[in-house]
C-alpha positions in Angstrom: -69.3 -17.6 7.9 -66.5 -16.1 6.5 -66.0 -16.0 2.8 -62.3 -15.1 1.4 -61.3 -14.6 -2.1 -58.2 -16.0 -2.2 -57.4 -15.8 -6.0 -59.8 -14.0 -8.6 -57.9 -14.4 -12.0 -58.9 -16.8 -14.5 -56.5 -18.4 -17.2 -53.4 -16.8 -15.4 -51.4 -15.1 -12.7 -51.1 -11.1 -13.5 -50.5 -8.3 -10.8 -53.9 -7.9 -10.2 -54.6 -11.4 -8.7 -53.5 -15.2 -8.9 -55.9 -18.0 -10.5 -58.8 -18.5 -8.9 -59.6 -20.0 -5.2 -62.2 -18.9 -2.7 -62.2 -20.1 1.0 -65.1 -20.3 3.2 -64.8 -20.7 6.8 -67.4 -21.8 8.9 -67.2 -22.9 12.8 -67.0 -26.9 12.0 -64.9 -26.9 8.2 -63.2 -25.4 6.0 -64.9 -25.1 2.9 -62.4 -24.2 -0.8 -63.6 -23.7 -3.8 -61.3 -24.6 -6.9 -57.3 -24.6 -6.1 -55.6 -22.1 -8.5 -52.6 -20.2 -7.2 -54.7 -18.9 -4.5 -54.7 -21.9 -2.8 -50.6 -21.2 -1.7 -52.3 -18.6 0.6 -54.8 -20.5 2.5 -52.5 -21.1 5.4 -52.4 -16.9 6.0 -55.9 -17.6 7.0 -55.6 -20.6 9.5 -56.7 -23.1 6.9 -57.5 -26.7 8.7 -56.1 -25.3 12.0 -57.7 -26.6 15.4 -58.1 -30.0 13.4 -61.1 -28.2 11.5 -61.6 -31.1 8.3 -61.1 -29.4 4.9 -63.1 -29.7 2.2 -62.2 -29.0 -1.6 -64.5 -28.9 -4.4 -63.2 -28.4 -7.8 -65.6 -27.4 -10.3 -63.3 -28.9 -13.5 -59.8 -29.7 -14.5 -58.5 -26.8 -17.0 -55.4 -25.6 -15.7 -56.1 -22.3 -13.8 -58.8 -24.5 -11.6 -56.5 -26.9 -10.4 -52.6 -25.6 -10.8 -52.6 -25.0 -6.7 -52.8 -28.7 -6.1 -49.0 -28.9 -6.0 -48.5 -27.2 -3.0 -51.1 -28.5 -0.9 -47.6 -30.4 0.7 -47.3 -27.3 2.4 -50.2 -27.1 4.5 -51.2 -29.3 7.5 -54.4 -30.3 8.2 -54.5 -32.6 11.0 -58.3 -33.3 10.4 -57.9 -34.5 6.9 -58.6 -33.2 3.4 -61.7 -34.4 1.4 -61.8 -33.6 -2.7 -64.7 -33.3 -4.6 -64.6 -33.2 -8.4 -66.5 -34.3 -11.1 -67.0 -38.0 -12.7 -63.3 -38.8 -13.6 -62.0 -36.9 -10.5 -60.3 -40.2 -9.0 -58.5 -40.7 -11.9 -57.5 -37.5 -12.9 -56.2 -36.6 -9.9 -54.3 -39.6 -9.7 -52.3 -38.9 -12.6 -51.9 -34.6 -12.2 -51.2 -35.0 -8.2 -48.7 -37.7 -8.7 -45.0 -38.0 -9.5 -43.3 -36.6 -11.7 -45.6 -33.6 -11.3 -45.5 -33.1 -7.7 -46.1 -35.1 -4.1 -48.9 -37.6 -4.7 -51.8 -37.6 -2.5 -50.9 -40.8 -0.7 -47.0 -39.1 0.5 -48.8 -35.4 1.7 -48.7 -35.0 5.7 -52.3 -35.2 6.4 -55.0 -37.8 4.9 -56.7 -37.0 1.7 -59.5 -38.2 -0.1 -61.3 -38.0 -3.1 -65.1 -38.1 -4.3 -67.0 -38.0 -7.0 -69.7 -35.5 -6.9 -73.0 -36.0 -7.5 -73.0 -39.8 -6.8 -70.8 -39.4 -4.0 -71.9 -36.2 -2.5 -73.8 -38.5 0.2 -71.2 -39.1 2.3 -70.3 -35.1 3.0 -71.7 -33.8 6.3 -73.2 -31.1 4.9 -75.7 -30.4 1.7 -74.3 -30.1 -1.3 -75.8 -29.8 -5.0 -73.6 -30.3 -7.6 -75.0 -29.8 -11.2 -73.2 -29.1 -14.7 -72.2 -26.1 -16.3 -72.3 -24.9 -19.9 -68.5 -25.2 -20.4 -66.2 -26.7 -23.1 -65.7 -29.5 -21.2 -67.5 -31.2 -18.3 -67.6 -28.5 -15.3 -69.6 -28.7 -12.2 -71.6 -25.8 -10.0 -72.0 -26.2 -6.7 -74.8 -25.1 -4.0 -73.8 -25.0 0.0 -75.4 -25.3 3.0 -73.3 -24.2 5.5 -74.5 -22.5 9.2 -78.2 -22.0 7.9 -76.7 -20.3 5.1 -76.8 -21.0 0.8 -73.5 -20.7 -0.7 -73.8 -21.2 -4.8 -70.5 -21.4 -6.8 -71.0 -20.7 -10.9 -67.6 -21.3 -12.5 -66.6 -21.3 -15.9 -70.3 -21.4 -17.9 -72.4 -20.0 -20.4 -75.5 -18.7 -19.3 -77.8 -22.1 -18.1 -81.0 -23.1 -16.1 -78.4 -24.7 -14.2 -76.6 -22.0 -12.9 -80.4 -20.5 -12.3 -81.2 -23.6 -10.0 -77.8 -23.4 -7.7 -78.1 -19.4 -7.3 -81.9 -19.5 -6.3 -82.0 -17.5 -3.5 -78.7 -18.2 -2.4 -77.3 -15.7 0.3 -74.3 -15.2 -1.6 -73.9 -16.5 -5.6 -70.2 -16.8 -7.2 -70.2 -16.3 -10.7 -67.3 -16.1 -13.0 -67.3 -13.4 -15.0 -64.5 -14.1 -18.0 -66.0 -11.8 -20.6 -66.7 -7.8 -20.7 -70.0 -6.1 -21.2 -71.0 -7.3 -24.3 -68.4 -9.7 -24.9 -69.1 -13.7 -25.6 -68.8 -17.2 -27.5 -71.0 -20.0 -28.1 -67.7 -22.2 -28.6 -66.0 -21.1 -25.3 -68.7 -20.6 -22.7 -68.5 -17.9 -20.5 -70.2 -14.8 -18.7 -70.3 -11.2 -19.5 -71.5 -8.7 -16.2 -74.7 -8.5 -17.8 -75.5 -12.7 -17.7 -73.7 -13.0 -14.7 -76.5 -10.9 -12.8 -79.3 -11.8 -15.1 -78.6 -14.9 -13.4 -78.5 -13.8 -10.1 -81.9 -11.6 -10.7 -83.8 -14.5 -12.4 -82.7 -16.5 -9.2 -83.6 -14.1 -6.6 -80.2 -14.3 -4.9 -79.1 -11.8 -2.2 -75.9 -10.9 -3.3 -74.0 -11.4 -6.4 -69.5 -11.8 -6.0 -68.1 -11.6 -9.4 -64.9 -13.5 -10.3 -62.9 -15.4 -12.3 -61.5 -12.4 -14.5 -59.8 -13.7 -17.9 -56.7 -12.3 -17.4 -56.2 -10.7 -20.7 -59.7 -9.3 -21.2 -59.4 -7.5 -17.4 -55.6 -6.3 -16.9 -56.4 -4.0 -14.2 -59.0 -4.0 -11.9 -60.5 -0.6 -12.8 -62.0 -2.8 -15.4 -63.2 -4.7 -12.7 -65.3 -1.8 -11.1 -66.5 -1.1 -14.9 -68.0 -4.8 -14.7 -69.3 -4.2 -11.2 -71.5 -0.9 -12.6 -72.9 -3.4 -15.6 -73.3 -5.9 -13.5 -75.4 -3.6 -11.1 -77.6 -1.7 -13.6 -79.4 -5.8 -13.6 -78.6 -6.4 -10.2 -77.9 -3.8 -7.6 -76.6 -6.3 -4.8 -73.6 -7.3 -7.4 -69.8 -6.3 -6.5 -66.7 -7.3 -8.1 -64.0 -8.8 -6.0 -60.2 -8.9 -6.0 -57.2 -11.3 -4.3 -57.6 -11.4 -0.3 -61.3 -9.6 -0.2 -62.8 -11.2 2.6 -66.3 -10.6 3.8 -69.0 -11.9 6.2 -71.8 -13.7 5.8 -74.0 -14.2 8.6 -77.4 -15.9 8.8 -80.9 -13.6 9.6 -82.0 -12.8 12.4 -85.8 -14.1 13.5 -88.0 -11.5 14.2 
C-alpha cells in the first residue's frame, strides 16, 4: 500500500502545504482521506485510473476538510466514486456540492455516491470503523483494513479513548497535530506532539504520521521537525509529514 500526503495544512493554504488530504492506494481501490486543497492533486498520482473504484471518507464538514470537493469535476474515475461522511453527510453534501457552489454530484463525469458511516459502513468492501472524535462539532475517526494491513485516521480531536481504540496497533496512525508542545483548549479540541503520540504509545501502533498543521501556529515546517522531536521523546516511531510525502506500507512477512 501506498500512502501519499497529499495536503498537510489545517485551517488554510500557506507555502508550506495545502489543506489537508491523504491518499492511499492499494491494488483493488483507491482509498482518500478528507478532500481539502490536496485533493486537486490526486490525478498526479493516477487517482481512479484502470477503473480502480474510489473511496472518500470525510471525517467532518469544517471548511479545510471538505473545500477540495469542487473540483472533483476534474477527475475521472470510470469505476465510480463512493463518499463516506458522518450522520447528516447526504444532506450536507447536497447543499455544499450543489449549484451555485460548484457541479453537483449528479452532473460530475463518473457516478458518485454517498453513505453514512457507521450505519452504512456495511455496504463497503472492505472493514471500516468509524467512531467520534472529541471535536467542536460532530467528527468521525476512521480504522482501515486494507491488504492485511490497519490504517487509523485521527482528525481534528482532543485527546479520547476513541482515538485510543482506532490507533490500537494500527500499522500506521494519522493524527492531527493543530497545536505545539504544550499548547491546547478544552473549547477547541485539538492535539499537541505530546497527545498525539501518547495516543499512539497507549495504543501500541507501529508508526505515528503527524498532520493537519494549523496553519498559523506552524508557518514553516522547521516547526514541523520541532513537533516531530516532541512527538518522539513519547514515541520514537513518530515523523512529521509535509505536501506530496509518499511512503510505503507493506504487510509482514511470516516467518
Amino acid at each position: 500500500m501506498k500512502i501519499v500526503f497529499l495536503g498537510t495544512n489545517g485551517w488554510y493554504d500557506t507555502a508550506t502545504g495545502n489543506t489537508i488530504c491523504i491518499l492511499a492506494r492499494t491494488a483493488a481501490w483507491d482509498i482518500i482521506l478528507d478532500a481539502g486543497y490536496g485533493l486537486a492533486k490526486a490525478d498526479r498520482y493516477g487517482v481512479g485510473d484502470n477503473g480502480r473504484p474510489v473511496f472518500m471518507f470525510l471525517s467532518h464538514f469544517h471548511l479545510d476538510h471538505v473545500a477540495g470537493l469542487h473540483t472533483l469535476v476534474k477527475f475521472s474515475f470510470p469505476g465510480g466514486l463512493t463518499i463516506c461522511g458522518p450522520a447528516g453527510a447526504r444532506n450536507i453534501l447536497t447543499t455544499l456540492v450543489n449549484q451555485p457552489f460548484t457541479v453537483p454530484l449528479q452532473d460530475l463525469p463518473y457516478p458518485a455516491a454517498v453513505l453514512e458511516l457507521p450505519d452504512e459502513g456495511g455496504s463497503l468492501p472492505f472493514p471500516v470503523t468509524a467512531l467520534p472524535l472529541r471535536h467542536a462539532s460532530l467528527t468521525l475517526g476512521f480504522r482501515l483494513t486494507l491488504e492485511g494491513l490497519t490504517l487509523s485516521y485521527c482528525p481534528d480531536t482532543g485527546y479520547c479513548a476513541n482515538a485510543v481504540a482506532l490507533c490500537r496497533e494500527a500499522d500506521l496512525a494519522i493524527a492531527e497535530c493543530a497545536y505545539r508542545r504544550g499548547q491546547g483548549s478544552e473549547d477547541w479540541p485539538h492535539l499537541n506532539p505530546e497527545t498525539a503520540a501518547r495516543i499512539a504509545w497507549e495504543a501500541r501502533a507501529k508508526r505515528l504520521a503527524l498532520v493537519h498543521f494549523d496553519a498559523r501556529i506552524y508557518p514553516d515546517l522547521e516547526l514541523r521537525r520541532e513537533a516531530e522531536e516532541d512527538a518522539r521523546v513519547i514515541f520514537p516511531a513518530s515523523f512529521a509529514t509535509y505536501d506530496d510525502l509518499a511512503i510505503e506500507l507493506n504487510p509482514p512477512r511470516d516467518l
